[in-house]
C-alpha positions in Angstrom: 8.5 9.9 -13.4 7.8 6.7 -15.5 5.9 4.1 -13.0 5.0 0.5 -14.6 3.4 -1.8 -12.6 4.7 -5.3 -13.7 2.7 -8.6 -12.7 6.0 -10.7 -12.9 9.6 -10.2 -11.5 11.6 -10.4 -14.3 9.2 -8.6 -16.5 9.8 -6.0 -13.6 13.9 -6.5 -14.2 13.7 -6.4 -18.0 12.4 -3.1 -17.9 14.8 -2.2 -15.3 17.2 -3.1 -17.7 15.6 -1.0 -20.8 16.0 2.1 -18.3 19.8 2.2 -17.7 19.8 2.0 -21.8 18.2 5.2 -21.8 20.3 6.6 -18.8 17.2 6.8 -16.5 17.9 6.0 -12.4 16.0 2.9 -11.7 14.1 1.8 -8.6 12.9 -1.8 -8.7 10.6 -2.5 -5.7 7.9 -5.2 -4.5 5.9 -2.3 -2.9 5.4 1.6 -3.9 7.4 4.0 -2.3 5.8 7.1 -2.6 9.0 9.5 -2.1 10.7 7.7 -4.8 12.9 9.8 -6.6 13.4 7.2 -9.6 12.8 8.7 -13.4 11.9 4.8 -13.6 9.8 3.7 -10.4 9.1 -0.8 -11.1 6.8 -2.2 -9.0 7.5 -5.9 -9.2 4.8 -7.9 -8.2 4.4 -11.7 -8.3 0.4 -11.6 -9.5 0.7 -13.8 -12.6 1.4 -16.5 -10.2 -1.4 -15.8 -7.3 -5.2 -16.7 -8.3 -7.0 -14.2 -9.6 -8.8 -12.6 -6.8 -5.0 -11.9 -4.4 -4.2 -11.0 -7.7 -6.5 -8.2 -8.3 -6.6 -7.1 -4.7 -2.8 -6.8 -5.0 -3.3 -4.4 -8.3 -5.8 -2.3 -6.3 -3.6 -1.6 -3.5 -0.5 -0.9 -5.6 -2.3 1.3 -8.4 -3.8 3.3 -5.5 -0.3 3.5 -4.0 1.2 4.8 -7.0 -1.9 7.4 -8.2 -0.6 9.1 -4.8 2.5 9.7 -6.5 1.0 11.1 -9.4 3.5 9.7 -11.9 3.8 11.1 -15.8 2.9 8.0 -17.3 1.8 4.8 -16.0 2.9 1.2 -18.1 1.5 -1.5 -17.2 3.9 -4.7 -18.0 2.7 -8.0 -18.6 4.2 -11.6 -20.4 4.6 -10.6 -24.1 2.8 -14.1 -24.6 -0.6 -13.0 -22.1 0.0 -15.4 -19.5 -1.6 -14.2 -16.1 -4.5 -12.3 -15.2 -4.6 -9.5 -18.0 -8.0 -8.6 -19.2 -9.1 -8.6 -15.7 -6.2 -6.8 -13.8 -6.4 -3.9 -16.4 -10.0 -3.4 -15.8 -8.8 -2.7 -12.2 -6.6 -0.3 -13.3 -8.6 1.4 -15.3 -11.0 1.7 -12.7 -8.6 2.8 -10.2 -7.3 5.5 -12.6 -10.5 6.9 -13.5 -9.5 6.4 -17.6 -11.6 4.7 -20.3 -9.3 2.6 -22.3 -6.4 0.4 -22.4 -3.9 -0.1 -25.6 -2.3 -3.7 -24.8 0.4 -4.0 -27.3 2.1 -7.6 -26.1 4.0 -8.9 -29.4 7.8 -8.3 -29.5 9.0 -8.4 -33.2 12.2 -8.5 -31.9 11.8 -11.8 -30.4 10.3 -13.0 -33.4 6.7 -13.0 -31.3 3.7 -11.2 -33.5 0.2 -10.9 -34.0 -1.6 -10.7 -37.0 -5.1 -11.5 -38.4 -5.7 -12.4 -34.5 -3.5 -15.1 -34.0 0.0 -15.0 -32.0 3.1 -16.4 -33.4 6.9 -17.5 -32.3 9.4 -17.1 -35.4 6.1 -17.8 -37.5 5.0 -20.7 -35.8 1.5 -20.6 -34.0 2.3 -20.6 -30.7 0.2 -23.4 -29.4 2.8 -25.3 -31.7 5.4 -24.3 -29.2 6.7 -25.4 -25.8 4.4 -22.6 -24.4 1.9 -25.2 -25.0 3.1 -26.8 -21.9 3.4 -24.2 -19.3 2.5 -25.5 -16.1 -0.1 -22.4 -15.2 -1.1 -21.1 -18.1 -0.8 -23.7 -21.2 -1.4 -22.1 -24.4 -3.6 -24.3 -26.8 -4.7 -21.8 -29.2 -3.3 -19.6 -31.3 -6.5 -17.2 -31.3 -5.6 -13.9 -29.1 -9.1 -14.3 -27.3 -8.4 -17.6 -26.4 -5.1 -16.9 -24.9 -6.7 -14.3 -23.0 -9.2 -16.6 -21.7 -12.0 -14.0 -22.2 -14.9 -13.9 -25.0 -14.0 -12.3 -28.1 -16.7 -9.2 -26.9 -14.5 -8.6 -23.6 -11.8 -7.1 -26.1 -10.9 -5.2 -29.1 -8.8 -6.6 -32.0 -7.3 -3.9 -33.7 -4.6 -3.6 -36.9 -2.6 -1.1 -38.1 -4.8 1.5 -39.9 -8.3 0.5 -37.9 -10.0 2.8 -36.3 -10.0 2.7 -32.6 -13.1 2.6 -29.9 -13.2 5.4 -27.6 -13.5 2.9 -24.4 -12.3 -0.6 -23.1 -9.6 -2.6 -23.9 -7.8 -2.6 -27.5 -5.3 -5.1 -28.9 -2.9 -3.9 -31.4 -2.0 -6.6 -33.7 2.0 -5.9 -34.3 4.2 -7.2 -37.3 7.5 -4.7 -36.9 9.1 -2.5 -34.7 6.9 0.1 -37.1 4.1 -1.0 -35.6 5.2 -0.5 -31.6 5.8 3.1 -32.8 2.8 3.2 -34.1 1.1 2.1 -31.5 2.6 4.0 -29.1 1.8 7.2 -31.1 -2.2 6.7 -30.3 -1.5 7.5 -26.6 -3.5 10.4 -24.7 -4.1 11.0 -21.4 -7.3 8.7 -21.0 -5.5 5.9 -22.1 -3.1 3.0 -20.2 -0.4 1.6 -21.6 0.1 -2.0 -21.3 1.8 -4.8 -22.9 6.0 -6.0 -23.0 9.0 -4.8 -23.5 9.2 -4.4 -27.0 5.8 -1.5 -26.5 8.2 -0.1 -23.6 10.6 0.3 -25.9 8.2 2.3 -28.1 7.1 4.3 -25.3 10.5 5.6 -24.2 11.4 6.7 -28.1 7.7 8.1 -28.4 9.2 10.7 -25.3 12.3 11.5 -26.8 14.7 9.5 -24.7 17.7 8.8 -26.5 18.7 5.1 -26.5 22.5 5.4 -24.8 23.6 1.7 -24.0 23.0 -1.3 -26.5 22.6 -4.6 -24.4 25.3 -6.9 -25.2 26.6 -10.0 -24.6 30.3 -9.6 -24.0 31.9 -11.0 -21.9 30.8 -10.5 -17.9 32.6 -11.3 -15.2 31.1 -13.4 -12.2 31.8 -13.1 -8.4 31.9 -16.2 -6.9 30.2 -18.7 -5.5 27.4 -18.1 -7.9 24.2 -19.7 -7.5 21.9 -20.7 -10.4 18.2 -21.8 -9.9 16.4 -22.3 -13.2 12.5 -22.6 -12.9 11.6 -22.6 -16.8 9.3 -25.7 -18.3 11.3 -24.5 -22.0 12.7 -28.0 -23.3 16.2 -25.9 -24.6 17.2 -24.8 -21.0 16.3 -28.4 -19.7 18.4 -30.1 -22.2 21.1 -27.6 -21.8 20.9 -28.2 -17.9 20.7 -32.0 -18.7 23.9 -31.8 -21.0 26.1 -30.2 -18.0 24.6 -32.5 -15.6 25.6 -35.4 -18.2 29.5 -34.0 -17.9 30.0 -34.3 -15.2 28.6 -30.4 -14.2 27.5 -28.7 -10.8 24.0 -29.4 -11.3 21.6 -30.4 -8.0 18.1 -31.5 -9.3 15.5 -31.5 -6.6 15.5 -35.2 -4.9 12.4 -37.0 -5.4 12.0 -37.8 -1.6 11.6 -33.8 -1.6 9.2 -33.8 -4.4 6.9 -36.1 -3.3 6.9 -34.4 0.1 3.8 -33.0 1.4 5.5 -30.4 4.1 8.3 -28.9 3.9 9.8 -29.8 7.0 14.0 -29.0 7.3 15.1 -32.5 7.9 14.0 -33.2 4.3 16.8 -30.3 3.1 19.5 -30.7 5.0 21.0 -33.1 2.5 19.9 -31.6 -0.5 21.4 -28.4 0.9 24.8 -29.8 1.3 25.0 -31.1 -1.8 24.5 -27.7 -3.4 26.8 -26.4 -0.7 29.6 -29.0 -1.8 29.2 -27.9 -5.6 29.9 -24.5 -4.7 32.8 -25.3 -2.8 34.3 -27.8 -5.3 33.3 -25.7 -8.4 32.7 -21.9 -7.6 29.3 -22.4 -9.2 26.2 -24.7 -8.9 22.5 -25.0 -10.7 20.0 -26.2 -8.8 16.8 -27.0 -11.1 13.7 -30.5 -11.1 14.2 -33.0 -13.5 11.3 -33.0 -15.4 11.4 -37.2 -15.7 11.4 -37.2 -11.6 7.7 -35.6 -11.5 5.9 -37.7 -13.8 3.2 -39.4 -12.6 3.0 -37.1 -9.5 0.6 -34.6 -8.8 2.1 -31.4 -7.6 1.5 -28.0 -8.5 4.0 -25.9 -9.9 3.5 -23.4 -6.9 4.5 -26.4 -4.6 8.0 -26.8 -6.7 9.3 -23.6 -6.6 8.4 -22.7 -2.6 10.7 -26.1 -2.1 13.8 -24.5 -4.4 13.2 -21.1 -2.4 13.1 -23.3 0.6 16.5 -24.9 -0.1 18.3 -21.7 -1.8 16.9 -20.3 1.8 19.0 -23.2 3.6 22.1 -22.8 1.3 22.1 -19.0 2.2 22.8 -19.7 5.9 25.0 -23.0 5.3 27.4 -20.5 2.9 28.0 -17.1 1.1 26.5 -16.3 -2.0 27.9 -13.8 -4.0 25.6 -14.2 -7.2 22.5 -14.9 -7.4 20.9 -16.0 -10.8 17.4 -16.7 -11.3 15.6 -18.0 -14.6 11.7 -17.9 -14.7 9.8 -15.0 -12.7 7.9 -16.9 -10.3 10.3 -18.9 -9.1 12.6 -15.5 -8.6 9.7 -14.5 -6.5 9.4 -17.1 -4.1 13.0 -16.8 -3.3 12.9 -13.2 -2.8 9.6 -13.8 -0.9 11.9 -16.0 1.0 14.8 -14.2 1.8 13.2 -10.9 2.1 14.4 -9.4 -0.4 11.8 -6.1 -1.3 14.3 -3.7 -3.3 16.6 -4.0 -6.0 18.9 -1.5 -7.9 19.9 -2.4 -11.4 23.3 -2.0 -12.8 23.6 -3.6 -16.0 21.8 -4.7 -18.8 23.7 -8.2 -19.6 21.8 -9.0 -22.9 18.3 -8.6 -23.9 16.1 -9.5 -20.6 19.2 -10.7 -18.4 19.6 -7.9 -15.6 21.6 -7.7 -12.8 20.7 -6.0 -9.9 22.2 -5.0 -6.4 20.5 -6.6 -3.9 19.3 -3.4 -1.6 19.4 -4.3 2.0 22.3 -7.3 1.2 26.0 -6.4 1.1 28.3 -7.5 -2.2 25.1 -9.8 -3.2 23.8 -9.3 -6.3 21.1 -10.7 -8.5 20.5 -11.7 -11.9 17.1 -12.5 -13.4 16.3 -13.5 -17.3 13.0 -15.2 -18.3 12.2 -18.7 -18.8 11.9 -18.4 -22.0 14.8 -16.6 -22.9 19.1 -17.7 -23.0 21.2 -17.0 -20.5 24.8 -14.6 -22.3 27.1 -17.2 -23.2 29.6 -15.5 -21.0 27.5 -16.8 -17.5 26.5 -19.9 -19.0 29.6 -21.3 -19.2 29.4 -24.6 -17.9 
């Protein structure tokens, strides 16, 4: 068995999604069930989002969990750009597991995202020059590895291609091309975790001899209806794409700004949003529900606080009417509504382009869900507004 412990939901999914490529049985779960039977068990926890203490007591409890299960390999999975609690959630697997270093490989050449001489790039662009710069949580202002990592430049190592690697703590590998995951993921030994995103998964799966079996596509997919989208990402392209279908004349609901200035989030206050949402889906198949971004300035209000009030209303829409499709963008906000709807186990069956997986909803009949990062695009074939 191949466990990874992922600190964000649709990093958890993503994977899931890399696994049916390679013909593997999938289990994605929010807690560790030790009589799994999954080649790939995904424990999909919500830490980047929690402060960092419930964070790292959440990583104790599942890394204890799953050295019951004695797995092959542990990965541990975490945002290919570092946002979250990294450095210190790795040291508490590492002390959990009894090993002595971590290799955190988060660049995805594929994505255009590297590392080199110490300093992360989009496409070649620093990537404090990007919209990451305005992430709500974890706002990226420096190029500088370190710096994103929030830790002194002692707490880690900075490695390239070539150097010579320290026996203990936690290594970086600086990564160009797809050469260098492999490369990477050649220097693993049984003292050492794994950690980093999906493009290092990737690695690690050829490194064991799995033979890729499915490419991801995007062809054309097919939607069961009504479908509900809720889109959590700060990226400026999915805004304006949402603000161009709202603009037509689309099934889009943004968050009223009665309901974002509220301070509880009593049921009176989502009635009318809900039946709005409820009336889309009835008059179009299909609705998006999603903030704004115009509405909250000025206000103070966490990010935390916006998405618990779309999980709250998806929550409300759920008993008002049948979903058939769920569709979630941004890993938080997929976690709140889960959270929500008690939702706790997942089953993949289809990898819908790179980081856009849909899943059968375990415990719900005919519902299924699809999740895709923030920062990624929705298949042409869904978003088809």
């Amino acid at each position: 068995m191949i466990a990874v412990i992922a600190d964000d939901l649709t990093g958890a999914a993503e994977l899931g999604g890399i696994g049916l490529r390679y013909n593997l049985a999938v289990e994605i779960a929010t807690t560790v069930n030790t009589a799994s039977k999954a080649d790939l068990l995904i424990i999909a926890t919500d830490t980047r989002s929690m402060p960092e203490e419930l964070a790292l007591q959440e990583m104790e409890l599942v890394t204890k969990k799953l050295k019951e299960i004695n797995p092959a390999t542990i990965f541990k999975k975490v945002d290919s750009v570092m946002r979250g609690h990294v450095v210190s959630e790795i040291k508490v697997h590492l002390q959990k597991l009894g090993l002595d270093k971590a290799l955190l490989v988060p660049a995805n050449p594929a994505f255009g995202r590297t590392i080199n001489n110490g300093r992360y790039f989009i496409k070649g662009k620093p990537i404090h020059l990007t919209s990451f710069a305005h992430d709500p949580e974890f706002a990226i202002t420096s190029s500088r590895v370190q710096h994103m990592l929030r830790v002194d430049e002692k707490a880690v190592y900075l490695r390239g291609i070539g150097d010579p690697l320290p026996d203990s703590g936690i290594v970086i590998g600086e990564c160009i091309t797809n050469d260098d995951l492999l490369h990477w993921a050649s220097k693993a030994d049984d003292n050492t975790l794994l950690a980093g995103g999906a493009g290092f998964f990737i690695a690690l799966l050829e490194s064991l001899d799995l033979k890729d079996r499915v490419e991801a596509s995007n062809n054309h997919v097919e939607l069961t209806y009504p479908a509900l989208f809720v889109c959590g990402s700060t990226h400026d392209e999915s805004r304006q794409s949402i603000k161009k279908i709202k603009e037509n004349g689309g099934p889009v609901s943004y968050m009223p700004c009665d309901i974002i200035k509220a301070e509880n989030l009593a049921d009176s206050l989502f009635e009318f949003w809900a039946d709005e949402i409820v009336s889309l889906l009835n008059s179009h198949k299909k609705a998006i529900i999603a903030i704004d971004e115009y509405a909250t300035k000025g206000i103070t209000i966490t990010a935390a606080d916006l998405r618990n009030k779309k999980a709250k209303v998806v929550e409300m829409v759920f008993r008002k009417t049948t979903i058939k499709e769920l569709l979630v963008e941004g890993g938080s906000t997929a976690a709140a509504i889960i959270n929500r709807l008690n939702f706790n186990s997942f089953s993949p069956i289809k990898e819908l382009g790179p980081g856009v997986i849909k899943m059968k909803v375990d415990t719900t009949d005919d519902l299924f869900l699809t999740l895709k990062p923030g920062s990624y695009n929705w298949p042409t074939s869904i978003w088809n507004f």
